[in-house]
C-alpha positions in Angstrom: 60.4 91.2 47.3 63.0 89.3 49.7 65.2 86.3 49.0 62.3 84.5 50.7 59.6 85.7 48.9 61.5 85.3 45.5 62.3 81.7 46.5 59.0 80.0 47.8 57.8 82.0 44.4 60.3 80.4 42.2 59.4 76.9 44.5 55.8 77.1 43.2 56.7 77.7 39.4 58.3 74.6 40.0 55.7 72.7 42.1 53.0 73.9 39.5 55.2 71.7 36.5 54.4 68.8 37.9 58.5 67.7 38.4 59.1 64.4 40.3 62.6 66.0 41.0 64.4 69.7 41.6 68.6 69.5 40.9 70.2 72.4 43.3 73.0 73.0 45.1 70.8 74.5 48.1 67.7 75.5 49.0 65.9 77.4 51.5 63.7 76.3 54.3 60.4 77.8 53.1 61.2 76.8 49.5 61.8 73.1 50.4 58.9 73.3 52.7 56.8 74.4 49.5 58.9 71.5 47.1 58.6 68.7 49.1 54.4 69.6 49.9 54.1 69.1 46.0 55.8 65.4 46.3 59.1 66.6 44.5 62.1 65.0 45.6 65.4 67.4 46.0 68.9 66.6 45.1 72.1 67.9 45.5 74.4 69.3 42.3 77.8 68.0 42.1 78.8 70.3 39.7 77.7 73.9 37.4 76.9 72.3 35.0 73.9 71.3 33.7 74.5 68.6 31.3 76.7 66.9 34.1 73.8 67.1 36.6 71.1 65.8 34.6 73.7 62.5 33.9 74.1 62.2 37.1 70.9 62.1 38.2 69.9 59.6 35.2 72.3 57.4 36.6 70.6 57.4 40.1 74.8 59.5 41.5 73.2 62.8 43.1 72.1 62.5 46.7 69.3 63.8 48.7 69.5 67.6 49.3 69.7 67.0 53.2 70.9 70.7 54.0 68.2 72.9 54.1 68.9 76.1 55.1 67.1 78.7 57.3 66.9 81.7 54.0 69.6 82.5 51.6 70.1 86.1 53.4 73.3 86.9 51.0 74.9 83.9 50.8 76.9 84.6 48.3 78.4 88.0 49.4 
């Protein structure tokens, strides 16, 4: 499978929980495409960590993921 096809997968795991939100530091095109056609909002990590996220978000701090991507295509090296 590529990076594509492992991301719009992983995009409708999370489309099939019924999520109102999806915390990420990016996302790919096809993958958004397939978040935001289930009605789940994206937002942008401000940090690893979990924990710190999730507060974050609770407290209405992370923005709108607004840099969608073409595909990952080895983004990290």
């Amino acid at each position: 499978t590529s990076q594509g096809g492992a991301g719009i997968k992983a995009a409708q795991i999370i489309a099939d929980q019924q999520v109102n939100a999806l915390l990420t530091p990016l996302c790919g095109e096809k993958a958004a495409e397939v978040i935001k056609g289930a009605k789940i909002e994206i937002y942008k990590t401000v940090t690893s960590s979990i924990k710190d996220n999730i507060e974050a978000f609770n407290e209405g701090k992370l923005s709108p993921l607004e840099d969608i991507h073409p595909g990952y295509h080895g983004k990290g090296k």
